[in-house]
C-alpha positions in Angstrom: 4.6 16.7 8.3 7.1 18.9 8.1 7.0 22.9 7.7 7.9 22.7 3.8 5.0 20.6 3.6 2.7 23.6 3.8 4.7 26.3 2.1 2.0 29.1 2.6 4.1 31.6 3.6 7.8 30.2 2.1 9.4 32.2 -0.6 9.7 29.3 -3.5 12.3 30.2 -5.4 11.0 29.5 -8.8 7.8 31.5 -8.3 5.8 32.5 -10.9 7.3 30.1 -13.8 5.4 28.0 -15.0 6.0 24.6 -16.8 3.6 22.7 -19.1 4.8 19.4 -19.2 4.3 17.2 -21.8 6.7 14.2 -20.3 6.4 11.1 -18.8 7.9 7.7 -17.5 11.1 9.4 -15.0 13.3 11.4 -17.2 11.1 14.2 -17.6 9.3 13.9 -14.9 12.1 13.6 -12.7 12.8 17.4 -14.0 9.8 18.5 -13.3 9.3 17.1 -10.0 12.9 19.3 -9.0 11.4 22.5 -10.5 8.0 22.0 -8.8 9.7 21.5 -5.3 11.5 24.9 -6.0 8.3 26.7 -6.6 7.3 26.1 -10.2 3.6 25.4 -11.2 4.0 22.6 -13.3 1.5 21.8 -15.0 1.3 17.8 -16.6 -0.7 17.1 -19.8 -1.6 13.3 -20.0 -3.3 11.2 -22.2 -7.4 10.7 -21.3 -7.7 7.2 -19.5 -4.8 6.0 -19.7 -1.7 8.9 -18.4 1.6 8.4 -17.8 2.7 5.0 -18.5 4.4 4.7 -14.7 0.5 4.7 -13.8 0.5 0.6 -14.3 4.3 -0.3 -13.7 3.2 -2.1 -10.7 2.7 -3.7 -8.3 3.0 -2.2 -5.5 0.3 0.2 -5.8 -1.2 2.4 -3.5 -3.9 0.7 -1.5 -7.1 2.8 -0.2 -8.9 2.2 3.4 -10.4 -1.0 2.2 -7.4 -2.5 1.2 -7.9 -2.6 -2.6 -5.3 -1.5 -5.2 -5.4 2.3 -6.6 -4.3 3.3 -10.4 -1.4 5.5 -8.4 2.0 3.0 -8.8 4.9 3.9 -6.5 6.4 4.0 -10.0 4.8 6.9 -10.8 4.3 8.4 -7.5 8.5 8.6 -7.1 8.0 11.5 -9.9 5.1 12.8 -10.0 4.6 15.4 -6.8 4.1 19.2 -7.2 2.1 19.0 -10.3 -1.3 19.5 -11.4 -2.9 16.5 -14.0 -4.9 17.9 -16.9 -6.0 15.1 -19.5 -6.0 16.7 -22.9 -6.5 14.1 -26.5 -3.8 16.1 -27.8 -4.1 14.2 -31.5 -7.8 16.3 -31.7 -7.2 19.5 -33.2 -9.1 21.1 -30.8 -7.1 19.5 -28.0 -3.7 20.7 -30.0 -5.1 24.4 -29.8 -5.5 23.9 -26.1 -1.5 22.7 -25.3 -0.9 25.7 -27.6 -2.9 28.3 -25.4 -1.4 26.3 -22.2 2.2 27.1 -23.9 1.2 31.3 -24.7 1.0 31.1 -20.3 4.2 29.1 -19.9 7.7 29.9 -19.3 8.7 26.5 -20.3 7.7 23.3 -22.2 9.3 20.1 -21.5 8.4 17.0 -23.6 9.5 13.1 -24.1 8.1 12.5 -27.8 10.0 10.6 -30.3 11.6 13.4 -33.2 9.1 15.2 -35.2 5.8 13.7 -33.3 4.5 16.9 -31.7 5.3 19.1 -34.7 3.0 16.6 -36.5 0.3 18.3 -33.9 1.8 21.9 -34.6 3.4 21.5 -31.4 7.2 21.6 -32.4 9.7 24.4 -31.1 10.0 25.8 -34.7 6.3 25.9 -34.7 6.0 27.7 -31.3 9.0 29.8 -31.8 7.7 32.4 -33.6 4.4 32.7 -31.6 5.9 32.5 -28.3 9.5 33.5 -28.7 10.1 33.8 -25.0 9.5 30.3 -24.1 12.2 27.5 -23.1 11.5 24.4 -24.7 13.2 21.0 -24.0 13.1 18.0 -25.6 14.7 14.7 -24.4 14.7 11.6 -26.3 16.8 8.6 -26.6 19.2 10.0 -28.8 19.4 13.5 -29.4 17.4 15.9 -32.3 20.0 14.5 -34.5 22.6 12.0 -35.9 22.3 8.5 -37.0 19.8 7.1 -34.3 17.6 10.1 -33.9 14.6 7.6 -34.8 15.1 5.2 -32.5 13.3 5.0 -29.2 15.5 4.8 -26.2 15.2 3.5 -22.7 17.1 3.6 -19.8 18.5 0.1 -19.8 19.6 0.7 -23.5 21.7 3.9 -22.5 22.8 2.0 -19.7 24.4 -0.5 -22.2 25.1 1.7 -25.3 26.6 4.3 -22.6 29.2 1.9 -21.0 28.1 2.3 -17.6 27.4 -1.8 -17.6 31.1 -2.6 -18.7 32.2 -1.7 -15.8 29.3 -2.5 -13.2 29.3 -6.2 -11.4 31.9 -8.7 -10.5 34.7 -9.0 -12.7 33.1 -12.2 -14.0 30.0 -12.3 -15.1 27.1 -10.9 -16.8 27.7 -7.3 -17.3 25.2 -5.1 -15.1 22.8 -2.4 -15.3 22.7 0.0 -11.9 19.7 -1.0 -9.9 17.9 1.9 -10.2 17.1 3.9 -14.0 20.2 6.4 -13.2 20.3 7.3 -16.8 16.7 8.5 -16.8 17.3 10.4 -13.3 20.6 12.3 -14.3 18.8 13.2 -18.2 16.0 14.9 -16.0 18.8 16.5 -13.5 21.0 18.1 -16.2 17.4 19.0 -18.1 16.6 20.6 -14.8 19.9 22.9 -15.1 19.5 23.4 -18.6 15.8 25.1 -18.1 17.2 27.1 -15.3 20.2 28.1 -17.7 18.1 29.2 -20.2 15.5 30.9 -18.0 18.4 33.1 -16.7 19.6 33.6 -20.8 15.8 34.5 -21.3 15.9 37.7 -18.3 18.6 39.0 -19.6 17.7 38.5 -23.9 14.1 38.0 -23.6 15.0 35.4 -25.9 14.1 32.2 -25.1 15.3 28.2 -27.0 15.3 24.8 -27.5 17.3 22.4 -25.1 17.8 18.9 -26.5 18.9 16.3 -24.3 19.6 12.4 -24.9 19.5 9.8 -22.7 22.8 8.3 -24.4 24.7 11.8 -24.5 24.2 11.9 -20.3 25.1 8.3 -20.4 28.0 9.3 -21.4 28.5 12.5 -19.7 28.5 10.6 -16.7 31.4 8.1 -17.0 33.2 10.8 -15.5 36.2 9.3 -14.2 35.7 6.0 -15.7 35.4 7.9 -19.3 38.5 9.5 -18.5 40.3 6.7 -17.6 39.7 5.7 -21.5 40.8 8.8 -22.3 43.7 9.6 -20.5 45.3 5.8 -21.0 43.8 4.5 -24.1 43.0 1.4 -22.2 39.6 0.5 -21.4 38.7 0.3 -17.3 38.0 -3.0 -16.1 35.3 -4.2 -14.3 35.9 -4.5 -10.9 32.8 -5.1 -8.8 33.0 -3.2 -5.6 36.3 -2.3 -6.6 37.6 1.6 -7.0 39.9 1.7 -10.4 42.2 3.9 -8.6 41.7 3.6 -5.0 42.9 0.9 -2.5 41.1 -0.6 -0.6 38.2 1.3 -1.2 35.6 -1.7 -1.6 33.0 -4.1 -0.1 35.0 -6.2 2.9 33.1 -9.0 4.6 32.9 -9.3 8.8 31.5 -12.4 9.8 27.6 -11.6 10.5 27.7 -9.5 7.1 29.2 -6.8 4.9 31.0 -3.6 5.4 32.5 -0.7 3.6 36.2 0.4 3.6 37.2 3.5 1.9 40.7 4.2 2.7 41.7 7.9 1.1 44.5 7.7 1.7 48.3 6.1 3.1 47.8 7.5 6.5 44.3 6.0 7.0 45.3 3.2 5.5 47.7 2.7 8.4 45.3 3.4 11.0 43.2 0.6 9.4 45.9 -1.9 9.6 46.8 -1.2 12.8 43.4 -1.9 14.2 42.8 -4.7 12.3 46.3 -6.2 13.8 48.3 -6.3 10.4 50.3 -3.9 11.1 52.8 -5.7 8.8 51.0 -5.3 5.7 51.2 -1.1 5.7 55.2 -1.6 6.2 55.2 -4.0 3.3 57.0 -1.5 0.3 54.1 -3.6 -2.1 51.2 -2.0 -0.1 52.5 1.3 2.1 51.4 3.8 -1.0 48.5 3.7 -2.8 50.2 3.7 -6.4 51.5 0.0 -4.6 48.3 -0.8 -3.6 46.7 -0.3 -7.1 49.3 -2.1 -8.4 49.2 -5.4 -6.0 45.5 -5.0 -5.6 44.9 -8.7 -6.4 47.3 -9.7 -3.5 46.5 -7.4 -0.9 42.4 -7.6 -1.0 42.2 -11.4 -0.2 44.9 -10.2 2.9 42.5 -7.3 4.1 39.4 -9.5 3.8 41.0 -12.4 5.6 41.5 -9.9 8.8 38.0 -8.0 8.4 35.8 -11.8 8.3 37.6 -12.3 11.7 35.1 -9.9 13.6 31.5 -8.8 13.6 30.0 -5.4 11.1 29.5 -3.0 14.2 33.4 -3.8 15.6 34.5 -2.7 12.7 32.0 0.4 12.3 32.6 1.8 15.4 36.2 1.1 15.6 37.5 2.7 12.5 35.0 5.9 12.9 36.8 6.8 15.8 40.0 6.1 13.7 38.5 8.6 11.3 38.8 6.0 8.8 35.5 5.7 6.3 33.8 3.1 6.7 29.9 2.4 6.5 26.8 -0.1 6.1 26.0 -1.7 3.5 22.0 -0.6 4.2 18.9 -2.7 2.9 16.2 0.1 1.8 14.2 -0.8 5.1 17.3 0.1 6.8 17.9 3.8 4.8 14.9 4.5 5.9 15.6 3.9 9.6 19.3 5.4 9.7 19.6 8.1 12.5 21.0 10.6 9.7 18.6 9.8 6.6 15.3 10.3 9.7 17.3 14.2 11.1 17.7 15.2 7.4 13.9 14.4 7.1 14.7 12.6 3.8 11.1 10.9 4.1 8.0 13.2 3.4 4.3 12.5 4.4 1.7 14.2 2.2 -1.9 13.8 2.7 -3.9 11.6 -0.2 -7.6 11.5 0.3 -7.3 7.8 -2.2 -4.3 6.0 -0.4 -5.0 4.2 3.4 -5.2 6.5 6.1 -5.4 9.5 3.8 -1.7 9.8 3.7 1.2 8.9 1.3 5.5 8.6 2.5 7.3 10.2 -0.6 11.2 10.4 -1.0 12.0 14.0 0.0 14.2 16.1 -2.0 17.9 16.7 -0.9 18.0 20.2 -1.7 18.3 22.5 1.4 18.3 26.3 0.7 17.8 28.6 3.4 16.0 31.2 1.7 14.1 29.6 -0.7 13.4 26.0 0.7 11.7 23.2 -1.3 8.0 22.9 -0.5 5.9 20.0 -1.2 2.4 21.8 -1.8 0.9 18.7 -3.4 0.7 15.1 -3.8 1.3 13.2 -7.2 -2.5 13.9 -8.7 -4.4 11.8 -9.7 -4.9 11.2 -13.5 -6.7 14.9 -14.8 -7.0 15.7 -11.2 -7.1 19.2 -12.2 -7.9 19.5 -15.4 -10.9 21.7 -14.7 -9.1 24.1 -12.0 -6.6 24.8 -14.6 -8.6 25.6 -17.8 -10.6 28.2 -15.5 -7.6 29.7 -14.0 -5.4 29.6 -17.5 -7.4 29.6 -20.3 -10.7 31.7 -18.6 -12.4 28.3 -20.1 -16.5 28.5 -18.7 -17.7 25.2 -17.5 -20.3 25.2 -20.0 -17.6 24.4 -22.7 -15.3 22.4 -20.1 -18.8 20.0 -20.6 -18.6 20.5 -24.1 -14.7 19.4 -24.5 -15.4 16.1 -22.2 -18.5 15.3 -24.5 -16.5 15.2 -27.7 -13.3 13.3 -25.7 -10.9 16.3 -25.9 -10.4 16.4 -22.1 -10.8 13.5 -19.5 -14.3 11.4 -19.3 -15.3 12.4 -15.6 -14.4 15.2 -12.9 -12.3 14.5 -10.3 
């Protein structure tokens, strides 16, 4: 475990704010998971007996000492650390009164609900507003607070497609492709991430704080980047071009002959050093290949050249050849291999947390990238259980005495059992 992992006497960087989150499945959560490595408390409101969603998107599930299957998915434990549970019926009125004394102690809200469903509960920002003027609420929904599919319910894999990201993922020919992981979701809770702290800084200097409203199709969007652009700029749409780099040659998957490796030539004069290793130096003389511009343009010509040279010898000739060359190359790693990579183990990039449920009272989480030196990322807790804490933090928050903790668990506000 490493030093961050017991934070006692770490400055956090987000210390004393405090997030009631009201999200779930990875865009939201992914937001609070960054803000709860940088110190927040972040405190996540699910639904009794059943909780986040990304509970059951299994298998795999954690498996305890005897080898069965936990209700903890690796779904939802990707997400989920730095927070503590509390299961509130939030469609009771009395549970509705409780998410609104939560909010009076919160610096920000975050929630996932489709338009309009938590001002049906009196839990909308125009409701709050005026009570709590000083908290930062953000919403995040398929399609934005607004505009012809603010109804709809969006998913990852539909911003995926809507966005354009799949039009130019995959081979050339072919289905079109969605990105193997739910990048839409992830980036929505990274920009709602910078958002918050945008609007936390707005709210020290104002004392004013507001509503953030993010869609999973606007980031989708966002996010083209250079691809949008390209649209942009030309008027033509990019094409689809696999490994490919629209504007870069050769900057793609090459095969050796055990495997697959990655060139990314930057530019002419690496490009040379790259031929001249791999015993064409011919092809950087030819006028049709010596700049990039060429290259771009007689990409279809050149790649089957380059790939005809590269299948002649094995992945680590080529590796360790052209990274003395100081020409980029690099694996093409399974997620086993990530893992295992000299860099990925130094940057400690996996994080070992102890979890009374799981086998050997431990779980391995994906760290977070973020490096600060005087405010490092801690990781203070495991992804809780379902209403883990539900009864630490209505004593510490609300002042709540356990005689009516038993009360609210009798009549189904809160979670059936203690934890």
């Amino acid at each position: 475990m490493s030093p961050a992992s017991v934070g006692a006497s770490t400055a956090l960087a987000l210390s004393g704010i405090r997030v009631l989150d009201l999200s779930r499945i990875l865009a939201g959560p992914t937001c609070t998971q960054i803000l709860g490595d940088l110190g927040a408390d972040i405190v996540k409101v699910e639904r009794p007996g059943a909780g986040d969603d990304t509970r059951k998107w299994g298998p795999p599930f954690l498996r305890d000492d005897e080898g069965h299957e936990t209700s903890e998915s690796a779904y939802y434990l990707c997400a989920n650390r730095n927070k503590r549970s509390i299961d509130i019926d939030v469609s009771t009125a009395r549970g509705q009164q409780l998410v609104r004394q939560l909010a009076a102690v919160s610096d920000v809200l975050i929630e996932n609900h489709k338009v309009g469903a938590l001002a049906r509960y009196g839990l909308g920002y125009s409701q709050l507003k005026e009570t709590h003027p000083r908290l930062v609420y953000c919403s995040i929904t398929g399609f934005g607070q607004s505009g012809p599919y603010a109804e709809r319910t969006g998913y990852d894999f539909l911003a995926q497609g809507m966005g354009g990201i799949m039009s130019v993922t995959g081979e050339p020919v072919g289905e079109p492709m969605k990105v193997g992981v739910g990048i839409t979701d992830v980036m929505t809770g990274m920009y709602a991430a910078v958002a918050i702290l945008g609007a936390l800084r707005y709210r020290d200097d104002s004392g004013r704080g507001q509503h953030i409203d993010l869609a999973l199709l606007d980031t989708q969007v966002a996010w083209l980047i250079n691809a949008g652009q390209y649209y942009l700029t030309s008027g033509e749409v990019p094409p689809r071009l696999g490994n490919g780099h629209p504007n870069i040659v050769p900057y793609e998957v090459f095969p050796a002959n055990d495997g697959f490796f990655i060139l990314a030539v930057g530019n002419d004069e690496q490009f040379r050093r790259f031929c001249d290793f791999a015993e064409i130096t011919q092809i950087a003389q030819d006028e049709r290949f010596a700049t990039n511009a060429a290259r771009v343009r007689n990409r279809s010509t050149l790649i089957p050249l380059l790939k005809g040279a590269t299948a002649r010898y094995s992945v680590a000739h080529w590796i360790e050849g052209l990274e003395r060359l100081k020409v980029p190359c690099g694996p093409v790693n399974r997620i086993d291999q990530v893992f295992s990579d000299p860099q990925v183990r130094f940057r400690k990039m996996r994080e070992t947390m102890p979890y009374r449920s799981a086998m050997g009272g431990t779980v391995d989480l994906i760290a977070s990238p973020i490096r600060m030196s005087e405010t490092p990322v801690t990781y203070r807790r495991p992804p809780p259980r379902l209403g883990e804490q539900t009864d630490e933090v209505l004593r510490e928050l609300l002042g709540v005495e356990d005689d009516e903790i038993g009360s609210l668990r009798r009549a189904g506000v809160i979670g059936s059992t203690t934890r």
